[in-house]
Each structure stands twice: as structure tokens, then as C-alpha cells.
C-alpha positions in Angstrom: 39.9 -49.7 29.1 42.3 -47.7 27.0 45.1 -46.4 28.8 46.4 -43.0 29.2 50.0 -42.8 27.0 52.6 -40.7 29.4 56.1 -39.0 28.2 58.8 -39.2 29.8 62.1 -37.0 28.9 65.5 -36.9 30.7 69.0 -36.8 29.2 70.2 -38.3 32.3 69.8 -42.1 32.2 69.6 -42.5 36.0 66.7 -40.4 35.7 65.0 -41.9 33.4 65.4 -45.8 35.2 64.3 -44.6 38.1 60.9 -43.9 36.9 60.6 -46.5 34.8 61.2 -48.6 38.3 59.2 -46.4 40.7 56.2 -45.8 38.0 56.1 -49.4 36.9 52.6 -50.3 39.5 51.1 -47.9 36.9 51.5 -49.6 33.8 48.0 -51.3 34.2 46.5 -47.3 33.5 49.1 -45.8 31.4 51.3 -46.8 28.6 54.4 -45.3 29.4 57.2 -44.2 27.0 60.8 -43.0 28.2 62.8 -40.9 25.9 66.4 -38.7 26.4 66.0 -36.1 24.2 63.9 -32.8 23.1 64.6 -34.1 19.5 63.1 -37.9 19.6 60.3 -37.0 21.8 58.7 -34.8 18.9 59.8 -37.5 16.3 57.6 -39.8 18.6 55.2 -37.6 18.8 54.7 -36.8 15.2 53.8 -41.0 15.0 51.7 -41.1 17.5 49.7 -39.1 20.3 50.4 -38.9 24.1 48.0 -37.6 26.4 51.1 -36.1 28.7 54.4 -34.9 28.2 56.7 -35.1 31.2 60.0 -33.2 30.3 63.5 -32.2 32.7 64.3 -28.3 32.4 68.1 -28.6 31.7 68.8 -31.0 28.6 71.5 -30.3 26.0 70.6 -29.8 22.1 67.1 -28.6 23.1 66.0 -28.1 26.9 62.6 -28.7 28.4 61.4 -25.5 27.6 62.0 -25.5 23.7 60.5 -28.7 23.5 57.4 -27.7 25.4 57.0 -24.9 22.8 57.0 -27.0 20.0 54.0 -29.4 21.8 52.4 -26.6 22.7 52.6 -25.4 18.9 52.1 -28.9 17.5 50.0 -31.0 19.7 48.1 -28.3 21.7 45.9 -31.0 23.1 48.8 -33.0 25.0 49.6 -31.6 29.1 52.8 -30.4 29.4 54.6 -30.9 32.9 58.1 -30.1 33.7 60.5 -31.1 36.4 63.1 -28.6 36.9 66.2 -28.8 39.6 66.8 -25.7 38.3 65.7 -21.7 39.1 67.2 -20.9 35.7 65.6 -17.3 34.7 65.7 -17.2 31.0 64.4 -20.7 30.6 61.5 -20.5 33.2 60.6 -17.2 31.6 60.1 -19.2 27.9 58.5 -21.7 30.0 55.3 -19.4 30.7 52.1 -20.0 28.9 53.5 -23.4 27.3 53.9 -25.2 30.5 50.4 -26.6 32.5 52.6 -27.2 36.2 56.4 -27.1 37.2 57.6 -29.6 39.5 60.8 -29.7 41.5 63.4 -32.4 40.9 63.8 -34.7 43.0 59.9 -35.1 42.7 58.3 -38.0 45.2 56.3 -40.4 42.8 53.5 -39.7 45.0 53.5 -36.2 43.8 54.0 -36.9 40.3 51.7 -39.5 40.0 48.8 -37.3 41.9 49.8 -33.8 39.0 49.2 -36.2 36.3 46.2 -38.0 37.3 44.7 -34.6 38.2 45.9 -33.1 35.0 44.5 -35.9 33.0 41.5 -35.5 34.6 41.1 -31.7 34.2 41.8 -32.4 30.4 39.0 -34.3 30.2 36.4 -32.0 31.6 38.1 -29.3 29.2 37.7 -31.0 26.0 34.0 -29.5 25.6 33.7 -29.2 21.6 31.9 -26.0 22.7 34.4 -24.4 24.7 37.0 -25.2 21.8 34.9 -23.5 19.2 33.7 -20.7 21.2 37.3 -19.9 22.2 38.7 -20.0 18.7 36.1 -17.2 18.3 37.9 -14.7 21.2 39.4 -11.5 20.3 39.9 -10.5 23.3 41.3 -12.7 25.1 43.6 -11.4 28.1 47.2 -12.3 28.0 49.2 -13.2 31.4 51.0 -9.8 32.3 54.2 -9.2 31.9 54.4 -8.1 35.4 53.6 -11.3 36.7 55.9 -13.3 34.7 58.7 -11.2 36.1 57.6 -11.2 39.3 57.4 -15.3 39.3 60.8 -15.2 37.6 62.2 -12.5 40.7 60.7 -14.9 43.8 62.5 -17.8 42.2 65.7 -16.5 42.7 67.7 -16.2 45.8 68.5 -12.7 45.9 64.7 -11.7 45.1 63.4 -9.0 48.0 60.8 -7.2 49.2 62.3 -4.2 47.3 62.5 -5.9 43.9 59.1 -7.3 43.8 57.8 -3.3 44.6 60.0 -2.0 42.1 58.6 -4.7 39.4 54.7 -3.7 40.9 55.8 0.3 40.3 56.7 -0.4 36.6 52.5 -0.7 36.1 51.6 2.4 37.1 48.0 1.5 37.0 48.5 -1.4 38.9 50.1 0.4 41.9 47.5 2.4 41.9 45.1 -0.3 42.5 47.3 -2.3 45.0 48.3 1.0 47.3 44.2 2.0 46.9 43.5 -1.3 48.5 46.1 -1.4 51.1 45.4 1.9 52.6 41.2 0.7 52.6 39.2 -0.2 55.2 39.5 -3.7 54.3 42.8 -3.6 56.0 42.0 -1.0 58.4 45.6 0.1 59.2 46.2 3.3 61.3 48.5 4.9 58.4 49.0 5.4 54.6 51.1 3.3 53.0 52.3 4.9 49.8 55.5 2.9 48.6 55.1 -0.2 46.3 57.7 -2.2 48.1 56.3 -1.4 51.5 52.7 -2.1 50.0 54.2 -5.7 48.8 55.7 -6.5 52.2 52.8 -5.9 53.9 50.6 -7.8 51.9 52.8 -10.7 51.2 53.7 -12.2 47.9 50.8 -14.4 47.5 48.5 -11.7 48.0 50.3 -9.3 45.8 50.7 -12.2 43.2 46.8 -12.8 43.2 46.4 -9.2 43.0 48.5 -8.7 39.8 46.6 -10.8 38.4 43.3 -10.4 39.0 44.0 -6.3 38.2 44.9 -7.3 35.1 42.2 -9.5 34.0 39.6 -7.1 35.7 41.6 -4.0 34.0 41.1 -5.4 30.2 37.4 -5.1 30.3 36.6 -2.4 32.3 34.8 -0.8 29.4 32.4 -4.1 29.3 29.2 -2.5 30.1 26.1 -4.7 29.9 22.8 -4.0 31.5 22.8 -6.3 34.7 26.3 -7.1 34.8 28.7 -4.7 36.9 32.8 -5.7 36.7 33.4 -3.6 39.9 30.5 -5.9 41.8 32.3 -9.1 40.4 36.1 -7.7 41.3 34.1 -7.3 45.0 33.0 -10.6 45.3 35.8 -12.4 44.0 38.0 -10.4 46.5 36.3 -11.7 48.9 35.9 -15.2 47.3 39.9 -15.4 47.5 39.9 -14.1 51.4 37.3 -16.9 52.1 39.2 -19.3 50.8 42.4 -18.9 52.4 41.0 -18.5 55.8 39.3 -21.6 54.9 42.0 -22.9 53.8 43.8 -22.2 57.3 41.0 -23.3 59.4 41.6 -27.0 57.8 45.4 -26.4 58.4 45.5 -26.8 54.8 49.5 -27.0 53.3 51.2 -23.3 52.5 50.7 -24.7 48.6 47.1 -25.6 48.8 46.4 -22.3 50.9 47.9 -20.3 48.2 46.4 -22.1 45.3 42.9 -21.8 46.9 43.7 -18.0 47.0 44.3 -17.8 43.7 41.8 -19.3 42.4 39.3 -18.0 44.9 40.2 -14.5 43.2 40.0 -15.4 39.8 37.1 -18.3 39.9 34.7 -15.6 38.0 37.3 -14.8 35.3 35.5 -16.7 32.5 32.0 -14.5 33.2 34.7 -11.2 32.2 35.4 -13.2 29.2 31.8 -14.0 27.9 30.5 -10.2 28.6 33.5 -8.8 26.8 33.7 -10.8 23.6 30.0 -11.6 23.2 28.1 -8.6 24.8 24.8 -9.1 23.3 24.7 -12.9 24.2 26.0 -12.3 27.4 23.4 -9.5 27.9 20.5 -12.4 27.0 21.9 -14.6 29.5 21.4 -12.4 32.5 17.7 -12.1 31.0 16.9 -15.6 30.7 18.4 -16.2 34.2 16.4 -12.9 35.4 13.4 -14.1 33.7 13.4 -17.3 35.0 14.4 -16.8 38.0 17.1 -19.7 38.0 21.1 -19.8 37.6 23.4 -18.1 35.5 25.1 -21.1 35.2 22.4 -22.2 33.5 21.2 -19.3 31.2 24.8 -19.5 29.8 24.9 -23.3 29.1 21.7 -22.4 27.2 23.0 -19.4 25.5 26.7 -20.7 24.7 26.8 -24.6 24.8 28.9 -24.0 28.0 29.4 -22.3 31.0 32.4 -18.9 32.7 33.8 -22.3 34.8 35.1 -24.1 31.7 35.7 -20.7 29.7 37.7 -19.4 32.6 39.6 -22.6 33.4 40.3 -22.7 29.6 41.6 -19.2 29.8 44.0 -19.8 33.1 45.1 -23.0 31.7 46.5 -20.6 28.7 48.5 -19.0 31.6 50.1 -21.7 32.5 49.1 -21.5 36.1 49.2 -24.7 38.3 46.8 -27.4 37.4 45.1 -27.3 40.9 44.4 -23.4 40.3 42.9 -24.2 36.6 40.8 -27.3 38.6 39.5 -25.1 40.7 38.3 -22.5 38.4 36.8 -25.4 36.0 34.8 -27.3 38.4 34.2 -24.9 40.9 30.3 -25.6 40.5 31.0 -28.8 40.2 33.5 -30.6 41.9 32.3 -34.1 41.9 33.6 -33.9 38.6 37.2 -34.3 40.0 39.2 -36.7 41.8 37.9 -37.3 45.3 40.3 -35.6 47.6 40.3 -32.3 49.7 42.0 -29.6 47.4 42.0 -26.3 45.9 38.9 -27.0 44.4 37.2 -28.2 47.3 38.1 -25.1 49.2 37.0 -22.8 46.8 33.8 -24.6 45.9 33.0 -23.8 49.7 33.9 -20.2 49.7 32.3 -19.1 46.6 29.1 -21.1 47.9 29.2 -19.4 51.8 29.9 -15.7 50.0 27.0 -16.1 47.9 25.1 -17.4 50.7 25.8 -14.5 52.4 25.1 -12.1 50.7 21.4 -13.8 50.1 21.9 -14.8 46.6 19.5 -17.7 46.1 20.1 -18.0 42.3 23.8 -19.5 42.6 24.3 -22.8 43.1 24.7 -24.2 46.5 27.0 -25.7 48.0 27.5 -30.2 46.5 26.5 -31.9 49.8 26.8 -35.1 48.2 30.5 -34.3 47.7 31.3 -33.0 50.7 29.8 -36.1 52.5 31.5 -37.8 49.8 35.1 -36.3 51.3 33.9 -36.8 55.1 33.6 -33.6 55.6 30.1 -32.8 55.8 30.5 -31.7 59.8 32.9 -28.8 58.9 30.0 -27.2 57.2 29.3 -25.4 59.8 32.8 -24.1 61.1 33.7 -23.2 57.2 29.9 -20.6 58.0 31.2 -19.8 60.8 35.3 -18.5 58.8 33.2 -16.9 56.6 30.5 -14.9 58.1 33.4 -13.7 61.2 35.4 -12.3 58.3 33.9 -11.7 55.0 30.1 -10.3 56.0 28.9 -8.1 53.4 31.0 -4.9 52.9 31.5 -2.3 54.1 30.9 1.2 51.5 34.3 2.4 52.6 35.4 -1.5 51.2 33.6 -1.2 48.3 34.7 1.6 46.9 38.2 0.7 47.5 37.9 -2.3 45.6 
């Protein structure tokens, strides 16, 4: 069996013996290397490949994110991790798009081992010759906004409040627009108008608002994609609601604050890669939605036929661009198949389910059902029914009021 080769760089010697020692039962799957600077890693990596490169934030001569730029640039394919004791602004900000996950220092092994196992495994599934090549064909390819990067950068720091993240939200004006529209909808069904960014943030939380900025964005790019059969504003809907079931899924399992938000998140942008596909390629898009109309089957697989691949892979490729956590871009990747992943209730899971039950309820027989054999596979087959139950108590079809907001 060949054996995944892992990175490992700290300037601080402790550090770097302390993995060694807590990492060393892994040695039978990966062939570890430990290096203490930005400098020799690249010189190591210029030899030979490595399937991961786990780097600290804070290193003198070149920190963690320099060095994550230059893999990024140089070996594009390797995943790039970072553990960071640090809420340092500037650095976190060059961090974005070049980084896969950020983990905090001190990281439980546990933890570490789990984000690179995942992120190994991820890889894997991405490295579909046809999503490379139809990728390097984009030209429109969203970019994370601004917005969001800042906003990251302001929860990160201690003096970051509910003020400051409106006032960051009011610099788009469009995006306000959209956020105080859906606030003051039915969907919320509050007895007043809310009209102040800030007080639009604080009610709907940072997660929310965070999901939100970016789903607005993505949606926002290719509004002007018009293709007969496919309707942005109908997709925006049902990944709005995609989100919502998640998280109360997520809740109903009493799911951790992480995994809640990261099924959120990915609930709300699982359909991203389908935005992608219509804007770039219009006229294979458009004979997509035929053959699936024809045929009366999938989308899924009218696409696969059409493209050599499928909006899961193209949309994970596209949030893995981001920089978003691994889990999110799992979740989007597999989230029509997630036996593809490791075998553990996540993210993925979650919004595997809700995406399913939404569909289901809104009697759309062509998408694909829900993976029994997974869910039995998890022991979790009997929650079936209670995640039906979330979903058709909260997220029944909309309402035209909720419609038209979103």
C-alpha cells in the first residue's frame, strides 16, 4: 500500500517532537517528514511530492502563510493546513484562498489526524481528470468576496461587534439589500421592519449572515444566466431552504456548534456548481436539462453525460478555491454520494439528508434519494423518520410572500 507523505512545519522544536511522538501510531499510513522552516519545506518539496502540507502561522524568515502561497503556486495539487495560535489579521487575510482548513494551536491529535484523513480523502474524489480540464476552461469563475474575507478577518478579533460586522455588510450595497429584503420576509415573520445592517446582522446571527454573504454573492454573479428550464431565483429558494434544513437537522442530533454551522453552510451553497455549469457553458448546460427532461431521469446524470462530471465535484472544486473548511467542501462534493467519504456522522451526512427530505418534499422524483445503505451504514437508519419529521414542521413548500423575498 503506498502511503500518504504528510508535512510538517514549526520553527519551534518542541512543536515539532511532539508530533513526531503523538503521530508516530501513524507511520504504518503516512510517511511523515518534520521540517522548521518556510524555506526548506519548498527545497523538499521541489525533490519530491507530499500529499499534505501542515504549516504553524507565526514563523520567522517566511511565516505559514507565504509558504502556503508558494504551494499553492507551485504544487497546487498538495492540501494545505495550518495551525495558527494566532488571530493575526494581515496574515489570516493572505491566508484566504491558499489555505484548505485552519486549525487552532494547541490542536488534539485526534483532531488533526481526523482534518487530514478527511482532506486526503476529499482530494481523492476531486482528482477527476474531467473536472480539472473542464475547470481550466472557466471564465467565469466567482471569486470569494471581499466582504467575506473581512468579515472572517473582524469575528476573529476580540473587539469585533455586532456594529462592525453591519458596517462591513453596508459597504455592499447590493448585498444589504438582499439581507434586509430577507429579514423583514415572511420567512422570519417579525412584527416590524428592520432596516439597519448591524441590527439585521444581530438578529440573524453571524453564521447566518456569513452563509448569506456568501451565497448572495455566488447567486449575484450569474444572475444574467438564463437557460430555458433552469431558473437561479428557484435554486437560491431551495438552497435557502437546503441550509435551514440542515441546521435544524443538525440540532435535532445535538450536532457540535462547528458541525451545525458547517452543515449550514454547505446546505446553502451545495447547488453552487449547477450556477457554474449554466453560466460558463450555457448551451451544454441547456442539453443537459433536455436529456434529463427527455428521459425522465436525474440531472446528475444528464450532466455526467454531457460534461464527464457532475455541479457536486464542480462546486466542491470551486469552494475548495475559497478556502472554506474541508468538511464544508466534503459536503458539497459528495453530497449525492456520501459513501464515498469516511464513515462518520458529519457535515456531509447532514446535508445529504436535507437536500434529500427538501426535494422530497417538494415532490421531486427525479433527484436522487436519500443512500439508505449509508445511513444504515452510520446506525442511523431509525432517525429517518424524525429528520421527515424537522423538515416537513419547518421547511414545507413556501410560501409566495417567501418566495419572492428570496
Amino acid at each position: 500500500m503506498t502511503k500518504n507523505r504528510i508535512m510538517f512545519v514549526d520553527d519551534e522544536a518542541l512543536v515539532l517532537q511532539g508530533l513526531q511522538r503523538t503521530l508516530r501510531p501513524m507511520r504504518n499510513e503516512w510517511d511523515m517528514e518534520f521540517l522548521s522552516d518556510g524555506a526548506a519545506a519548498l527545497a523538499r518539496l521541489s525533490e519530491t511530492p507530499f500529499d499534505v502540507v501542515v504549516s504553524d502561522m507565526m514563523m520567522p524568515g517566511m511565516n505559514g502563510a507565504e509558504l502556503l502561497n508558494q504551494v499553492m503556486l507551485r504544487h497546487p495539487k498538495t492540501v494545505r493546513l495550518i495551525l495558527s495560535g494566532h488571530a493575526d489579521r494581515e496574515l489570516i487575510l493572505k491566508c484566504v484562498g491558499s489555505t484548505h482548513q485552519y486549525l487552532s494551536k494547541p490542536c488534539e491529535v485526534a483532531a488533526l489526524k481526523t482534518t487530514i484523513t478527511r482532506a486526503l480523502s476529499l482530494e481523492g474524489s476531486l482528482q477527476n481528470e474531467r473536472v480539472t480540464a473542464l475547470v481550466s476552461q472557466l471564465d467565469k469563475l466567482p471569486s470569494l468576496p471581499s466582504v467575506y474575507a473581512e468579515m472572517m478577518l473582524c469575528l476573529q478579533s476580540p473587539n469585533c461587534s455586532m456594529e462592525s460586522l453591519g458596517e462591513i455588510v453596508a459597504k455592499d450595497i447590493a448585498m444589504t439589500a438582499k439581507i434586509l429584503k430577507l429579514v423583514n420576509s415572511a420567512f422570519f415573520g417579525l412584527g416590524r421592519q428592520i432596516s439597519n445592517p448591524a441590527e439585521a446582522v444581530s438578529y440573524l446571527g453571524t453564521e447566518l449572515v456569513k452563509s448569506l454573504v456568501l451565497s448572495v454573492h455566488v447567486f449575484s454573479q450569474f444572475e444574467s444566466a438564463r437557460i430555458k428550464g433552469f431558473s437561479p431565483e428557484a435554486l437560491w429558494a431551495h438552497s435557502m431552504r437546503t441550509g435551514g434544513a440542515a441546521k435544524a437537522i443538525a440540532k435535532a442530533e445535538r450536532a457540535s456548534p462547528n458541525v451545525v454551522n458547517e452543515a449550514f453552510v454547505a446546505g446553502m451553497l451545495h447547488d453552487s456548481g449547477k450556477l457554474v455549469l449554466a453560466m460558463n457553458f450555457p448551451d451544454q448546460y441547456a442539453r443537459a436539462l433536455e436529456l434529463a427532461e427527455a428521459n425522465q431521469g436525474s440531472l446528475l446524470g444528464a450532466e455526467r453525460e454531457v460534461f464527464g462530471c457532475s455541479h457536486p465535484e464542480v462546486g466542491g472544486y470551486l469552494l475548495g478555491l475559497w478556502g472554506l473548511p474541508v468538511p464544508v467542501v466534503e459536503a458539497i462534493a459528495l453530497h449525492h454520494s456520501p459513501a464515498r467519504s469516511e464513515p462518520i456522522f458529519s457535515a456531509l451526512t447532514i446535508t445529504h439528508v436535507a437536500n434529500a427530505l427538501v426535494h422530497q418534499l417538494d415532490g421531486d422524483v427525479t433527484e436522487p434519494a436519500l443512500d439508505l445503505n449509508y445511513l444504515g451504514n452510520l446506525g442511523m437508519s431509525e432517525r429517518i423518520a424524525v429528520w421527515e419529521e424537522v423538515v416537513r414542521e419547518n421547511f414545507a413548500q413556501p410560501t409566495a410572500a417567501h418566495a419572492a423575498a428570496i
